[in-house]
DOSEDO-497903 format. One line per field, with one value per residue: x, y, z of N, C-alpha, C in turn. Coordinates in pm, whole numbers, plus 50000, padded with zeros to 5 digits. Layout:
BEGIN
n_X <- c(X,...)
n_Y <- c(Y,...)
n_Z <- c(Z,...)
ca_X <- c(X,...)
ca_Y <- c(Y,...)
ca_Z <- c(Z,...)
c_X <- c(X,...)
c_Y <- c(Y,...)
c_Z <- c(Z,...)
***
This chain:
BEGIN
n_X <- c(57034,57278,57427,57598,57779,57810,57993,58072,58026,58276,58469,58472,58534,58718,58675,58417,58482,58630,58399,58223,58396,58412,58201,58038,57896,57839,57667,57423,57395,57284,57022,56895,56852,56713,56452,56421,56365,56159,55973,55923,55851,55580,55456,55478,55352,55106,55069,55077,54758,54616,54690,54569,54656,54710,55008,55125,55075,55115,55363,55410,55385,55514,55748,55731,55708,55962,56143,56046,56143,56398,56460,56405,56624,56844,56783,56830,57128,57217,57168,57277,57544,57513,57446,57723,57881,57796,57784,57886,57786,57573,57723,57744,57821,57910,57688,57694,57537,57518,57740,57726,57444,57134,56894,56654,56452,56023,55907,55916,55702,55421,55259,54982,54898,55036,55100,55074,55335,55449,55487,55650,55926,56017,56061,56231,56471,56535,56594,56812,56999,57019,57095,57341,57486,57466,57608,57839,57923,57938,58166,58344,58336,58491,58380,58264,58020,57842,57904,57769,57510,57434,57476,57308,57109,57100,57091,56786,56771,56853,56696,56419,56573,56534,56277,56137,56229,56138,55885,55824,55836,55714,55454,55444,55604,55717,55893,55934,55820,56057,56276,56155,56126,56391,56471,56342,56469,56739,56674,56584,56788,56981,56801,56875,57160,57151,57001,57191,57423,57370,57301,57576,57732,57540,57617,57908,57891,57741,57983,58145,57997,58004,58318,58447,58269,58119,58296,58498,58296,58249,58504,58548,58344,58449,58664,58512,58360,58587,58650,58464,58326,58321,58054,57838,57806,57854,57693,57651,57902,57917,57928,57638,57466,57220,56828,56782)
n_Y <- c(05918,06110,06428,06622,06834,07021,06945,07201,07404,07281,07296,07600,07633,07759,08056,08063,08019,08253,08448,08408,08464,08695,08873,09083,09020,08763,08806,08926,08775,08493,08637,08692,08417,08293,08452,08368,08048,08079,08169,07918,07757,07880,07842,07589,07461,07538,07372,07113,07153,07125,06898,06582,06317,06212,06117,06257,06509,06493,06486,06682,06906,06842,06889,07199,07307,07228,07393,07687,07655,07656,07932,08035,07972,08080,08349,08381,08343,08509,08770,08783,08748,09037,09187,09135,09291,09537,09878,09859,09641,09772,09883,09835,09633,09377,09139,08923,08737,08487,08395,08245,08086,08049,07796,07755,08006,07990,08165,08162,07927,07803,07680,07637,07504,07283,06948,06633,06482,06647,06875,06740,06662,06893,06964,06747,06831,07089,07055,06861,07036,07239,07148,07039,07261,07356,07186,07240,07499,07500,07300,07510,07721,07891,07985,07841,07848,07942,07769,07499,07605,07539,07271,07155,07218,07138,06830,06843,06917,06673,06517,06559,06565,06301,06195,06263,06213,05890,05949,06037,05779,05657,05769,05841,05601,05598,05797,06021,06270,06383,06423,06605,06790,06853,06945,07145,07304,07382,07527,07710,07807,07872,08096,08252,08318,08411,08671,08796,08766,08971,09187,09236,09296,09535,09707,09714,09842,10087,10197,10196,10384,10664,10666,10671,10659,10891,11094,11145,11210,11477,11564,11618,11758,12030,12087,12110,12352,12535,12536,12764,13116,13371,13536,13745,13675,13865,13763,13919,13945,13741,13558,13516,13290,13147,13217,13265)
n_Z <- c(71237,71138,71125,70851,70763,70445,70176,70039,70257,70427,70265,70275,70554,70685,70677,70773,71009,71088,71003,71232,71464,71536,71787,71818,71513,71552,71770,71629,71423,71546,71667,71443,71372,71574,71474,71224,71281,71486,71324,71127,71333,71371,71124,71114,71293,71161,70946,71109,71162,70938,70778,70765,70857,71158,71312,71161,71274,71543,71501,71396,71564,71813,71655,71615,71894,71917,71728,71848,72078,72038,71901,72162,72271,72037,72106,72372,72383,72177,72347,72551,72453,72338,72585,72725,72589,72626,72526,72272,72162,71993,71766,71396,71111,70888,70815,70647,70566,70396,70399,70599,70692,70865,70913,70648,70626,70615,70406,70083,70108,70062,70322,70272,70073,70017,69981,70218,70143,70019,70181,70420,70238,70191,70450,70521,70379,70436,70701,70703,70559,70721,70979,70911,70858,71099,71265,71146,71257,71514,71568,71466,71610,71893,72076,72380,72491,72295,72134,72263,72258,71995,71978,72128,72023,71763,71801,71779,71536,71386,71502,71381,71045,71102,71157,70944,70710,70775,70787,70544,70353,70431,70382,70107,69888,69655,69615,69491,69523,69708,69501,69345,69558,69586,69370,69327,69524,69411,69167,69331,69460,69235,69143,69400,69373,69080,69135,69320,69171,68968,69090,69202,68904,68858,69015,68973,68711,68785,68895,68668,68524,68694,68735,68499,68252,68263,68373,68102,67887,68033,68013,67690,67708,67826,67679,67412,67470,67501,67270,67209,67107,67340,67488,67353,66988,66697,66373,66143,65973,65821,65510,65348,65319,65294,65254,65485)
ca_X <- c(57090,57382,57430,57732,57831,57827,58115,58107,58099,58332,58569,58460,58550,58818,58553,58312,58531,58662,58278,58167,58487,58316,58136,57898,57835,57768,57528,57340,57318,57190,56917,56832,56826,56575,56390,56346,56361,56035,55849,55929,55772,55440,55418,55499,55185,54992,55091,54966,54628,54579,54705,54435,54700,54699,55116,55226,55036,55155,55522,55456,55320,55634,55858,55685,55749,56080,56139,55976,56287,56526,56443,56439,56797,56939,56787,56863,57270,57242,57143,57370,57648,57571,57525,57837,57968,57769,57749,57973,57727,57515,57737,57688,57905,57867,57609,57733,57441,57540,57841,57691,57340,57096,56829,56640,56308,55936,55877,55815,55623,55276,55187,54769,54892,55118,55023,55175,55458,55537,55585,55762,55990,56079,56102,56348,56589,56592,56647,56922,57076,57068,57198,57456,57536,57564,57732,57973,57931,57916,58272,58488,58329,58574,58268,58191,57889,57704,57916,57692,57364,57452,57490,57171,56995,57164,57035,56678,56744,56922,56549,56375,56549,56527,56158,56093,56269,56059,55717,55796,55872,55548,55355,55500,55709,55839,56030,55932,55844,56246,56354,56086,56160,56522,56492,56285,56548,56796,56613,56567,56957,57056,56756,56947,57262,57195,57022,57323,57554,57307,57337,57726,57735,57492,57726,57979,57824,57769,58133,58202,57983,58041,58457,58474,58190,58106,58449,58565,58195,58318,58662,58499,58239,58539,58748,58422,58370,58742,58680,58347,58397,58265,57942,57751,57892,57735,57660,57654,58007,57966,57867,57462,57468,57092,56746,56721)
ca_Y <- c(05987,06199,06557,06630,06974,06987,06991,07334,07412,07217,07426,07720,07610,07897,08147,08019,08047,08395,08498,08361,08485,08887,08854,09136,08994,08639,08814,08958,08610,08449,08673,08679,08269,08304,08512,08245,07913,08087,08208,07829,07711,07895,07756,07377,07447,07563,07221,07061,07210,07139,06761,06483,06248,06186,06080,06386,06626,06484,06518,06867,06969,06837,07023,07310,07328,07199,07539,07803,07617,07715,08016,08078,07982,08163,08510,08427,08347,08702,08883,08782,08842,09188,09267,09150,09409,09699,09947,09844,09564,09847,09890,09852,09608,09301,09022,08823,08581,08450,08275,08174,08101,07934,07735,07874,08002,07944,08251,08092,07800,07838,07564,07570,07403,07180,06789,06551,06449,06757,06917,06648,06667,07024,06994,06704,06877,07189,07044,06851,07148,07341,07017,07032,07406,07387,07086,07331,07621,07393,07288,07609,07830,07923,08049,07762,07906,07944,07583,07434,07650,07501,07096,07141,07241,06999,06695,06865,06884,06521,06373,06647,06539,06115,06181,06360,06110,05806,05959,06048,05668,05624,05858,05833,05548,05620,05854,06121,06419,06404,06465,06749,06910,06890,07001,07274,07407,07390,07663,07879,07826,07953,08225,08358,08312,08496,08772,08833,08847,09060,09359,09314,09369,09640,09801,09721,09946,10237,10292,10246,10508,10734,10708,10651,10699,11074,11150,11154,11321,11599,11609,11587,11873,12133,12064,12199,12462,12600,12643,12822,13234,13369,13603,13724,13648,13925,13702,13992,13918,13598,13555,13507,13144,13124,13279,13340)
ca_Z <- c(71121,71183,71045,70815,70667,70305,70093,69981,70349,70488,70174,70342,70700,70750,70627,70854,71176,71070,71042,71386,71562,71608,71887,71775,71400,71607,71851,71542,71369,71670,71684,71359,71357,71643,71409,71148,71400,71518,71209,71075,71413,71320,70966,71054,71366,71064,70889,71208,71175,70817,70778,70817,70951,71335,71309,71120,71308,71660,71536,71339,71693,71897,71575,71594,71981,71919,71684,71951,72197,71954,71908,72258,72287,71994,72115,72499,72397,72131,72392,72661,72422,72330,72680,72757,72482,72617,72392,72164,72037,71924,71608,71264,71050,70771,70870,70590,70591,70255,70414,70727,70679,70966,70838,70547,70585,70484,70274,69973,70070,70091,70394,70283,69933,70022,70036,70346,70074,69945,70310,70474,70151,70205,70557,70543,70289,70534,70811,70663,70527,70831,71066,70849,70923,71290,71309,71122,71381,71674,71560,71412,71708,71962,72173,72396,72553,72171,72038,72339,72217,71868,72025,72170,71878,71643,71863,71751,71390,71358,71488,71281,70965,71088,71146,70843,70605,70824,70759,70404,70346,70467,70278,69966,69885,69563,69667,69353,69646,69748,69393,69306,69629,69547,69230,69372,69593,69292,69090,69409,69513,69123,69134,69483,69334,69002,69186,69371,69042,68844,69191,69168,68820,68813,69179,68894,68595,68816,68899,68530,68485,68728,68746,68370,68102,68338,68344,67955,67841,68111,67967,67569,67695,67844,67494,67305,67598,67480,67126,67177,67122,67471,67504,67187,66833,66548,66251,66023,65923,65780,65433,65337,65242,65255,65270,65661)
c_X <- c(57169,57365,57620,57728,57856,57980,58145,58090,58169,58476,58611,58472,58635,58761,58446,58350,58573,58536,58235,58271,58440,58206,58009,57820,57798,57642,57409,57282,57249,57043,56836,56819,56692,56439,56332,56348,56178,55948,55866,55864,55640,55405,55466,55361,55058,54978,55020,54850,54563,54615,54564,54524,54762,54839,55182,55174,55081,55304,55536,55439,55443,55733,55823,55724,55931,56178,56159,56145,56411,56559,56458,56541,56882,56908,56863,57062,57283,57226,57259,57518,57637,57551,57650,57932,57954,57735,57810,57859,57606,57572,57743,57830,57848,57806,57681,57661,57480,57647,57758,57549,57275,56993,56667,56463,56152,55881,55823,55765,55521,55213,55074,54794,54990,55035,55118,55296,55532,55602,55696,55937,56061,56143,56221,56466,56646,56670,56815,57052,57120,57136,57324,57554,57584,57622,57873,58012,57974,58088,58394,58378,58438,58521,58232,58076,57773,57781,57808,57548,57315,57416,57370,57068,57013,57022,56896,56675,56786,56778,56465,56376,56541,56361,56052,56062,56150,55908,55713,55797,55789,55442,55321,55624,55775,55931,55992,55947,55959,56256,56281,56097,56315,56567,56430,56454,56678,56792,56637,56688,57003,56950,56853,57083,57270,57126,57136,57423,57526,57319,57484,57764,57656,57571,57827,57999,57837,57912,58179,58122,58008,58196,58463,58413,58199,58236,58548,58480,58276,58429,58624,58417,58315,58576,58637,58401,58510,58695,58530,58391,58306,58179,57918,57828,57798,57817,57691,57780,58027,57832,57705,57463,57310,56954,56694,56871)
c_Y <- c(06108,06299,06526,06739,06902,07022,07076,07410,07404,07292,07545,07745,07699,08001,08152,08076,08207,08460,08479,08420,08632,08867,08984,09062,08854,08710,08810,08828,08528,08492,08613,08508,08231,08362,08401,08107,07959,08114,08038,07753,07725,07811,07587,07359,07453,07431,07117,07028,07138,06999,06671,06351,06242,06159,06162,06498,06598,06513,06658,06942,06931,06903,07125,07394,07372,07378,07653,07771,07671,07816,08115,08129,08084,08329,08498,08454,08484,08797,08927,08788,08973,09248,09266,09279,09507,09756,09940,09713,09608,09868,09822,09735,09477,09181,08864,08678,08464,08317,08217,08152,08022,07833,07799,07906,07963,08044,08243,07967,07853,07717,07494,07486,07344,07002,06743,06512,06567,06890,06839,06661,06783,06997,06860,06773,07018,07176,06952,06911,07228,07282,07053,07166,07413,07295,07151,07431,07562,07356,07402,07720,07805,07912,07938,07754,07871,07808,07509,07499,07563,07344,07052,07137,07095,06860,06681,06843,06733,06423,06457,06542,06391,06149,06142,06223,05963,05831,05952,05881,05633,05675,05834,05745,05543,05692,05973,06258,06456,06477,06591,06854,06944,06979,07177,07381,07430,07524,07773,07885,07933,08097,08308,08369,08437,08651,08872,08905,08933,09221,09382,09373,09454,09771,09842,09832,10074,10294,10269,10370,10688,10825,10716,10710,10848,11149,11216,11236,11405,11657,11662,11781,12014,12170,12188,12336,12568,12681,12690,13002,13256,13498,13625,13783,13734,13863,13804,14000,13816,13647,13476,13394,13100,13259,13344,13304)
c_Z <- c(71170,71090,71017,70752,70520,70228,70050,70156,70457,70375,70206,70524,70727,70735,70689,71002,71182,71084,71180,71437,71618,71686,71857,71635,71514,71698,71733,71458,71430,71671,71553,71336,71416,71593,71343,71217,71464,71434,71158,71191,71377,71177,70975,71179,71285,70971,70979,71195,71078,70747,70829,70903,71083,71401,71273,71214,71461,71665,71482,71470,71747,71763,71590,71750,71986,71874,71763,72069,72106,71967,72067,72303,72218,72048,72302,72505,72311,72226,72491,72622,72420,72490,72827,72688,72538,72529,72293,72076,71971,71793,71499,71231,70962,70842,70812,70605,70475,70272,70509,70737,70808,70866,70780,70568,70511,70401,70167,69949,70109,70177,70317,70169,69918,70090,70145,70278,70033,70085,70366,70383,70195,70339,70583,70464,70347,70636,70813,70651,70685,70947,71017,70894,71015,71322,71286,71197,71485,71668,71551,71559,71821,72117,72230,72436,72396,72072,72163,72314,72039,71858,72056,72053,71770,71664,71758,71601,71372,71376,71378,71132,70952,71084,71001,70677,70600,70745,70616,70305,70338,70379,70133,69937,69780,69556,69574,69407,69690,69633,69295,69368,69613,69424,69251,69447,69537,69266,69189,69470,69373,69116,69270,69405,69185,69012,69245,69274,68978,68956,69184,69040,68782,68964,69052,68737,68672,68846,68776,68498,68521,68770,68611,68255,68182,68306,68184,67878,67899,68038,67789,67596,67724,67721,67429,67347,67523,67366,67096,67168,67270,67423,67334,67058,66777,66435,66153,65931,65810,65644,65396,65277,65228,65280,65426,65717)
***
């Protein structure tokens, strides 16, 4: 089973290569890939552990390895970019994970309550996804050093998500665990998604308030400011319209 980039980014393929082309934002992604490539190692060893079958737990144990190797790679090629940079790949600038994502963490899965269908499920639709990714990196990089850290890896996800698919076949042959975990990662694509829109339009609100609504009170509050008389007014002038 071959990996293929998805259609939305394979759209975004000039957007992709423009991100990867900064040799500091690529170190920083690297790392951080190695980051999650190894926390997703621990939680598919913990799957291991916690399976009763003798077939998933020999291949969650060679994935779980597989992972930890990954991880290896992406921090040994981040590193050996930035210190090609020097000190320059000490600075600061946009990660932009959003475009370029690696493959997505387990955060919100909870391993201990997941059945053999409902992991496998997840873990083929990740590994899918994220095949898909670096087949896209692996191609629009420039960098042949981290398109050959990328080729390597691939290989790993391509049996990953043939395994994955195999066992689940096995497990569960109606197939229902695919289309719940799909449906799953649906919801939590539009929950990231309308997180996202609900911080730009609230980024969006504060500079209406602060160039705009602030601005016109201010201007509204001078005006009244003008036609006030200045220090203390005696009343005694003004006719007695009531009891106090």
């Amino acid at each position: 089973m071959h990996a293929k980039p998805s259609w939305s980014d394979r759209f975004l393929r000039p957007i992709h290569r423009w991100v990867w082309r900064d040799p500091r934002r690529r170190a920083r992604k690297l790392l951080t890939f190695a980051q999650t490539e190894a926390s997703g190692g621990r939680d598919i060893a913990r799957a291991a552990e916690l399976t009763g079958d003798a077939i998933l737990r020999r291949l969650y144990l060679r994935h779980a390895r597989d992972e930890q190797g990954h991880a290896d790679l992406f921090n040994a090629r981040g590193r050996a970019i930035l210190g090609d940079l020097g000190e320059r790949g000490e600075a600061g600038g946009l990660e932009l994970d959003w475009l370029a994502p690696g493959e997505r963490a387990f955060d919100d899965l909870r391993v201990a309550e997941q059945s053999d269908a409902s992991m496998l499920a997840f873990l083929h639709l990740s590994e899918k996804a994220a095949a898909g990714r670096f087949a896209l990196y692996r191609d629009v990089l420039a960098d042949r050093g981290t398109a050959d850290v990328f080729a390597t890896v691939l290989r790993d996800e391509e049996f990953h998500m043939t395994y994955t698919r195999t066992q689940l076949a096995r497990v569960a042959p109606r197939g229902s665990a695919l289309w719940r975990a799909r449906g799953k990662r649906v919801w939590k694509a539009y929950l990231r998604i309308a997180s996202r829109v609900a911080g730009v339009l609230g980024w969006i609100m504060l500079l209406v308030q602060y160039f705009i609504i602030i601005p016109v009170f201010a201007i509204f509050a001078k005006r009244s400011a003008r036609r006030e008389r200045e220090g203390f007014v005696d009343r005694k002038d003004r006719a007695l319209e009531s009891q106090y």
